[in-house]
N, C-alpha and C positions, 0 to 999 in steps of 0.2 A: 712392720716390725716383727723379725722370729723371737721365740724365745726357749728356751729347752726348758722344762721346770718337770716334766712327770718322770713317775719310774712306775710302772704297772706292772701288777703281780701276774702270773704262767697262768691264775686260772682263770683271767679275763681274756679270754681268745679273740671275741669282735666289741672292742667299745663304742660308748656313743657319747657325744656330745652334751658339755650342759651348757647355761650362761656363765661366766665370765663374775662369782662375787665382786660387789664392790667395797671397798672400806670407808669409814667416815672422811671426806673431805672430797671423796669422785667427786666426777659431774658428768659420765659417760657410762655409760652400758657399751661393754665389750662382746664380740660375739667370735668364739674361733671354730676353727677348718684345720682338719687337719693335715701337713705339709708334706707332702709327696707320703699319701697313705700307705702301709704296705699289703700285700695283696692277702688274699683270706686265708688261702695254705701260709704264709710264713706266722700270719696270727696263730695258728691253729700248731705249727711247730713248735712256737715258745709255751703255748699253753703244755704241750707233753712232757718238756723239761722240766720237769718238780725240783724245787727249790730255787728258781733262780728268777731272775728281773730283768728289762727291759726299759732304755728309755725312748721315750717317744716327742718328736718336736712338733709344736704348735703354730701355728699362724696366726696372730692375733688381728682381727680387721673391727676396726671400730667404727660405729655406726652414724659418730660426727668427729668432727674435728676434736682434738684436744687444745684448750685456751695455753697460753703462755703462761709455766709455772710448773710447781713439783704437782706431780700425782704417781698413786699407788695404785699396785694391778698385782690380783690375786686371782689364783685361777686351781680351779674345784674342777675335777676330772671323774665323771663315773662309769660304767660297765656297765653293762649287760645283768652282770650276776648281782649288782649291786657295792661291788666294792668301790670304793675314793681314794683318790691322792689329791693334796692340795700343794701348792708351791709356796716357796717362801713368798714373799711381798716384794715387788719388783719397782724402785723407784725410776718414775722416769720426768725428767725435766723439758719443758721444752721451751728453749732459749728465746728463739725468736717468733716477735708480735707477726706470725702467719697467717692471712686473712683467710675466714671462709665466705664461700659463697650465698649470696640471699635469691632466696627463691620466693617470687610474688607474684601475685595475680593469675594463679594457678586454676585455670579453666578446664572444662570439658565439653564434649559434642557429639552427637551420633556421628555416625561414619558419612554420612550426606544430607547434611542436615548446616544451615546455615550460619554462618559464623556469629550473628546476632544470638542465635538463640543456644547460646553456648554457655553453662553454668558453672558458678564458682563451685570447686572443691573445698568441700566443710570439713571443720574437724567436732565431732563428738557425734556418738552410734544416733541418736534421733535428728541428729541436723545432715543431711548428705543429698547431696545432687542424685537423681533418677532421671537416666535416660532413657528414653524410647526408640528404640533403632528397627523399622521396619526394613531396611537395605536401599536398594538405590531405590526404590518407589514406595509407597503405599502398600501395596498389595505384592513388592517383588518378591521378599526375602532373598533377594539375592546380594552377597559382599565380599568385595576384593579388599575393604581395608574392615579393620574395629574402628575402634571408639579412637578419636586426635582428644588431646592435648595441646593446651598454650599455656605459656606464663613467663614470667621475666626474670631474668638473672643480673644479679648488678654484685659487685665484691667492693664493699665500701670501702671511701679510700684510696682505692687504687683507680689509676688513670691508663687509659687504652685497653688494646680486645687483650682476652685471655680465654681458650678452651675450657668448654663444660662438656664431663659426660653426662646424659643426662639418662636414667635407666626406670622405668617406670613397671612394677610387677602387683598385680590383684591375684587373687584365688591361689597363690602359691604358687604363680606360673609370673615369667617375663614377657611382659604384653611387649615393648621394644621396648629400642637405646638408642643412641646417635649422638654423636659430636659436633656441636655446634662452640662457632666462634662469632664470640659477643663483646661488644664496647662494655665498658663501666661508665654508664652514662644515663641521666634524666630522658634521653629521647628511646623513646618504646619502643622506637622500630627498628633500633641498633642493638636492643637488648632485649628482643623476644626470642622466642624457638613455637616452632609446632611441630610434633612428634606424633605420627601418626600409626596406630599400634598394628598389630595382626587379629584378622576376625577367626572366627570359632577355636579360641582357646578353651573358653570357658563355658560350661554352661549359664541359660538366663536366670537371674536372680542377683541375691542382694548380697553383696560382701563388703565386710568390716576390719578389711585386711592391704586396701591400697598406699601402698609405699613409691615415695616418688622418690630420688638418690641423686644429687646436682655431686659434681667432683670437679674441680679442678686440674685439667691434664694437660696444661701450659707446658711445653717441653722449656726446658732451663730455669723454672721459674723457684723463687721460694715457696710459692703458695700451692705449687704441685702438691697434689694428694688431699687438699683439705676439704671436708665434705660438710653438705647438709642434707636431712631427709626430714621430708613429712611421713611420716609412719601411721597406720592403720587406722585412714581414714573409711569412711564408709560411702560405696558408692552401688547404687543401684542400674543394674546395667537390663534391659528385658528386651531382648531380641528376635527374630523368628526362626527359630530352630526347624531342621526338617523332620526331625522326632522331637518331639517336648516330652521332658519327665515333669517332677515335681518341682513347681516352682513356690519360693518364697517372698513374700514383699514384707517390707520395713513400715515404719510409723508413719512414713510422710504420704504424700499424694503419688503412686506410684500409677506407672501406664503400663499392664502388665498384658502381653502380647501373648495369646494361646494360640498354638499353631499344629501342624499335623501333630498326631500323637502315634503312639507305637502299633504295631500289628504283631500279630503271631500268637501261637498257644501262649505263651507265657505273656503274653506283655498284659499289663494293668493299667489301669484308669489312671492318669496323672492326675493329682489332687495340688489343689491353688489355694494358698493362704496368703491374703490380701494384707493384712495387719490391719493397724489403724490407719486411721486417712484417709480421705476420697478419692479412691482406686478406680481404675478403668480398666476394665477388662478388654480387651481387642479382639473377637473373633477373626480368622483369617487362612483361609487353602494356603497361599504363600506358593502357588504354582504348582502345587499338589492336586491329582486328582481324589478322588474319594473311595476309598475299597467297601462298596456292598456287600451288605448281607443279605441273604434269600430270604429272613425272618417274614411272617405274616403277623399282622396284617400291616404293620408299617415296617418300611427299609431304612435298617442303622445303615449309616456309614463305621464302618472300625476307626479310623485313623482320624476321628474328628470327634471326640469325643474327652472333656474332662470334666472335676469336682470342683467345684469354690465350700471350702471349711467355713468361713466367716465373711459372708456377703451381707451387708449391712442395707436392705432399703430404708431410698433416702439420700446417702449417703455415697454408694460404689452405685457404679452405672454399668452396664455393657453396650458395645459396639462394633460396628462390622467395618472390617479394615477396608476401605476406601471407598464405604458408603454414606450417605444420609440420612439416616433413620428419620422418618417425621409421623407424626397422629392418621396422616393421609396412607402412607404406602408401608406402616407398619405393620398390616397384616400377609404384606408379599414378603415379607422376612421371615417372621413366627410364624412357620407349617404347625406348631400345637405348645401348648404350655397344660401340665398337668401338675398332680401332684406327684413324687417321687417315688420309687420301691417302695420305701420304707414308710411313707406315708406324711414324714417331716421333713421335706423339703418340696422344692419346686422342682421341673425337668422341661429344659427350652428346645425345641429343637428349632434352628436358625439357619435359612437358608441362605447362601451367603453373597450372593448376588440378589436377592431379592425375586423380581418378575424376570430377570434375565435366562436366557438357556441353558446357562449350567446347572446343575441342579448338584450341589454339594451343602449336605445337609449335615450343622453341626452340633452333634446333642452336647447341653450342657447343663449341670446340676449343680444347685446351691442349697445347700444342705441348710436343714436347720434356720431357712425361710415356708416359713406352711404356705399351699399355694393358693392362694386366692388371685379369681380370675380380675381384679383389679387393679391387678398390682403389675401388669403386665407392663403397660407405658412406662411405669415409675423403671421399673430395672431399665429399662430404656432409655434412662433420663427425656422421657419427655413428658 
């Protein structure tokens, strides 16, 4: 649906975008774009012309379906500099009972990770699935897809297939899309999809911004265009990056994967806050070898090295990616456990095959645990 409703003053050169007011009796939040933009110089030309105005048309795309019946759409325009224009009140009717689509049983999975252990999409910030995605192995880090998605699409009501788009975007980016053609039907297997996204869009961590977008794009149909979206769910995604910055974990039980870290004069210690919940930390090369340093009398590796802010013993555990820590062979992993710089925390340095030949050594510091040499098993969960 176009609609022309603005006229902007000469001294708004580049505007920007607001939502879409509603009036008493919506039932939609409106979001618009604007329609074949004009390019920065012809903004910047009507800005020089003093005294005069411009109108500008809008795109209105709404974020569900509109139900069958009148509703009003008002639409507040501001600038750069702060100026507004609002439009009159735009009634629009819509005549015919247009089904929208239902979207259920809306799963998720790591990129190689089996289809059993595939969790529901929640909705509310402390309720959200955490996935752990080492790549195709334990120890790979390595991935040709992201995170799949499943879930079901039915349009009640209506009988036989009908085209869905289905477009799925976290972190402010489109993880994928794809068009699938599904029965409106009780049987699952005529009315699923899996949509299998793209890896390293994002970095690891926790976001509270997953939108999933089901449409209708039945060619001839009246139900063409009608949508639903789950909107800004929260989903924790921690994967093995080949540089790791700073990662964040949420409330729940997070499996938070530390993997190489940066090098160079400037790079910094990437610091790990776990949240609440019984976290696990993953040590892990991820097919990285180790960059030494010549220090005496023990050798840091550079690029294995991070902070945990709030490591709770007891509680959060560490682990070595594709090992098994036990009471027996737990001192071929810990080369030393002291206490930190600063004298308040611990400092582990973790070798990450254990008695194996490689010898990549990953220091790691949690802060704000004092170190006592007893406490070493417990971080270990053993």
């Amino acid at each position: 649906m176009t609609i022309t409703v603005l006229k902007l003053s000469d001294a708004d050169a580049y505007p920007r975008q607001q939502p879409l007011r509603e009036r008493p009796g919506d039932r939609h939040r409106w979001q618009q774009q604007p329609h074949q933009p004009r390019p920065v110089e012809q903004w910047r030309q009507r800005r020089a012309g003093a005294g005069t105005s411009g109108n500008a048309t809008l795109n209105l795309k709404v974020n569900t379906s509109l139900s069958k019946g009148d509703h009003v759409i008002v639409s507040k325009y501001i600038s750069t500099t702060g100026a507004t224009s609002e439009s009159a009140a735009v009634k629009v009717n819509v005549g015919a009972e247009m089904k929208a689509p239902l979207l259920t049983d809306l799963k998720v999975k790591a990129s190689y990770d089996a289809d059993a252990n595939a969790k529901a999409v929640l909705l509310g910030a402390d309720n959200y699935a955490s996935i752990t995605d080492p790549g195709l192995g334990p120890t790979s880090g390595v991935y040709d897809k992201g995170l799949i998605f499943t879930g079901r699409i039915n349009t009640p009501e209506l009988a036989g297939k009908q085209k869905y788009l289905v477009s799925i975007s976290l972190g402010g980016k489109t993880l994928g899309f794809d068009v699938f053609e599904l029965d409106s039907t009780g049987d699952a297997s005529a009315s699923s999809f899996t949509l299998q996204t793209a890896p390293n869009l994002l970095a690891p961590g926790l976001y509270r911004d997953l939108t999933v977008t089901v449409t209708n794009v039945t060619e001839g149909s009246i139900h063409n265009g009608q949508t639903s979206v789950i909107k800004d769910a929260t989903l924790g995604w921690y994967w093995a990056a080949q540089s790791m910055g700073d990662i964040r974990g949420g409330n729940g039980n997070d499996g938070i994967i530390l993997s190489p870290t940066p090098t160079g004069p400037s790079a910094t210690i990437p610091t790990v806050t776990t949240g609440a919940g019984a976290d696990t930390l993953i040590l892990g090369a991820f097919q990285k070898a180790g960059a030494k340093t010549s220090t005496k009398p023990v050798v840091a590796w550079l690029n294995f090295n991070a902070t945990v802010t709030d490591f709770q013993l007891g509680l959060d555990k560490v682990q070595v990616a594709g090992q098994t820590l036990t009471a027996a062979n737990l001192d071929s992993f810990v080369k030393s456990a002291a206490a930190s710089s600063d004298g308040g925390g611990t400092t582990l340095r973790v070798d990450l095959d254990g008695a194996g030949a490689n010898e990549n050594i990953y220091t790691l510091t949690l802060q704000n645990l004092f170190y006592n040499p007893a406490n070493t098993a417990t971080i270990f969960g053993i």
